[in-house]
N, C-alpha and C positions, 0 to 999 in steps of 0.2 A: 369435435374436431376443430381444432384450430385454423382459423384462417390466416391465410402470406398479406401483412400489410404493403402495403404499397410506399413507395420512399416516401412520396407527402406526408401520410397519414403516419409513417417511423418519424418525421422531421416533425410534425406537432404532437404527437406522443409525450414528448418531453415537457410537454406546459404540464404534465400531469403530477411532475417531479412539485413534493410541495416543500420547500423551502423550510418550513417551519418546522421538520421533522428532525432534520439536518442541523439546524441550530438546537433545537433540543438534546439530540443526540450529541454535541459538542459539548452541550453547555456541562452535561453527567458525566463526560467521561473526564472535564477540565477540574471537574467539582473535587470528583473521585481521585485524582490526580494530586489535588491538593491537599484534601485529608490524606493521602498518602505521604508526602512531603511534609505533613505536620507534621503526623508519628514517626519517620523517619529521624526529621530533624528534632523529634524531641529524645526518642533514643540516643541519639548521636548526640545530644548536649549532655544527657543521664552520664553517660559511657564516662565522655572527657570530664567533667564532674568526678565522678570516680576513679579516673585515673592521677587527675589533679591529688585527691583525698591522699588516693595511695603513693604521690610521688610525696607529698609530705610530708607523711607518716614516715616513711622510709629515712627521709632527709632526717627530722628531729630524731629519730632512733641512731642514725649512724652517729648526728653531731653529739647525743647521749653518750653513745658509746663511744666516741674518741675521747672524752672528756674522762670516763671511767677509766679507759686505758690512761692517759696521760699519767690522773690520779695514781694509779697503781703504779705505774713506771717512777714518778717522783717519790712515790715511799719507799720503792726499793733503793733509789740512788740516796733515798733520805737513810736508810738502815745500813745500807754499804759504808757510808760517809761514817755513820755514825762506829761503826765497829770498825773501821779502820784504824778513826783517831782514840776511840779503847785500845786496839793492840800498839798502838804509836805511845801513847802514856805507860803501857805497860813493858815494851820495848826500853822505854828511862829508864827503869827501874829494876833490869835486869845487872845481877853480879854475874853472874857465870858464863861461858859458853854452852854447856851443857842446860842453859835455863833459857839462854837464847834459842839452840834447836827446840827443843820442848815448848817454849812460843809462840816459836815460827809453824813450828807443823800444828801444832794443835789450831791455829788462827786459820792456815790454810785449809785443815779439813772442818773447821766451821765455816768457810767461805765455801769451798766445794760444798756441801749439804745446804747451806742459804740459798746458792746459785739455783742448785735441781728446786729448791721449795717456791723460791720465787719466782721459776720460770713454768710451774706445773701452776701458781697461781695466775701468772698473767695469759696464759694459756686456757685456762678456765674462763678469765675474762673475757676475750676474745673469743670463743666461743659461744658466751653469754650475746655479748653484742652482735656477732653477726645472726643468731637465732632472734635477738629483738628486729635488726634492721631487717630480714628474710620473711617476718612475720603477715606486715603489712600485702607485701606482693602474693605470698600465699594464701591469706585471708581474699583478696582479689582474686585470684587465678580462681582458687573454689567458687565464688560467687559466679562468676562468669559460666565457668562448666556447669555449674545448677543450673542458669539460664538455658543454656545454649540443649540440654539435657530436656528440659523442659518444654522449648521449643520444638 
């Protein structure tokens, strides 16, 4: 059975409190605090690290592929130019009216058929590049989901 201390005896009660217990118990839980904040903050450097990688990757893939596009746009304007001033020499050199219609349309329906050829090629390209630019960020997003999966 418990005995009712008395206020005195509640009032020096507390010399019993030891000090050293209370610092110890700070000192682990400041400790444990810290290695937490290590691993965090090293995750957190990992992450942006690889988010850096992947903002890169991303950038040299688009500046690739505007460069590709460019490419391909200057060789069609280089092919256009080029067949132009072929039906403009050929054009000189026409006698007839009837050799001019015949010309004129056979030029435009090789210009229509260049046009649909050249635009299902540059159309390919741009599809090419934005599957290279998209790669980086999806290569990322997966890694992430395996972590986070894994976790």
């Amino acid at each position: 059975m418990a005995t009712k201390k008395t206020p005195a005896e509640d009032v020096f009660s507390f010399a019993a409190f030891d000090p050293a217990k209370l610092t110890e118990s700070y000192r682990e839980f400041a400790e444990k605090g810290m290695v937490q904040s290590k691993d965090a903050y090293a995750k957190l450097k990992d992450a942006a690290e690889d988010a850096t990688k992947t903002v890169e990757q991303t950038l040299e893939s688009a500046q690739a592929g505007s460069v590709a596009l460019s490419l391909k746009a200057i060789d069609t304007v280089r092919a256009n130019a080029d067949s132009s001033l072929s039906h403009a020499e050929a054009l000189l050199g026409v006698k007839s009216v009837a050799e001019l219609f015949e010309l004129q349309s056979s030029f435009f329906r090789s210009q229509a058929e260049a046009a649909v050829e050249q635009a299902k090629d540059i159309q390919e390209a741009a599809r090419k590049v934005a599957e290279d630019v998209s790669k980086p960020g999806k290569a990322a997003y997966e890694k992430v989901s395996k972590n986070i999966k894994a976790a």
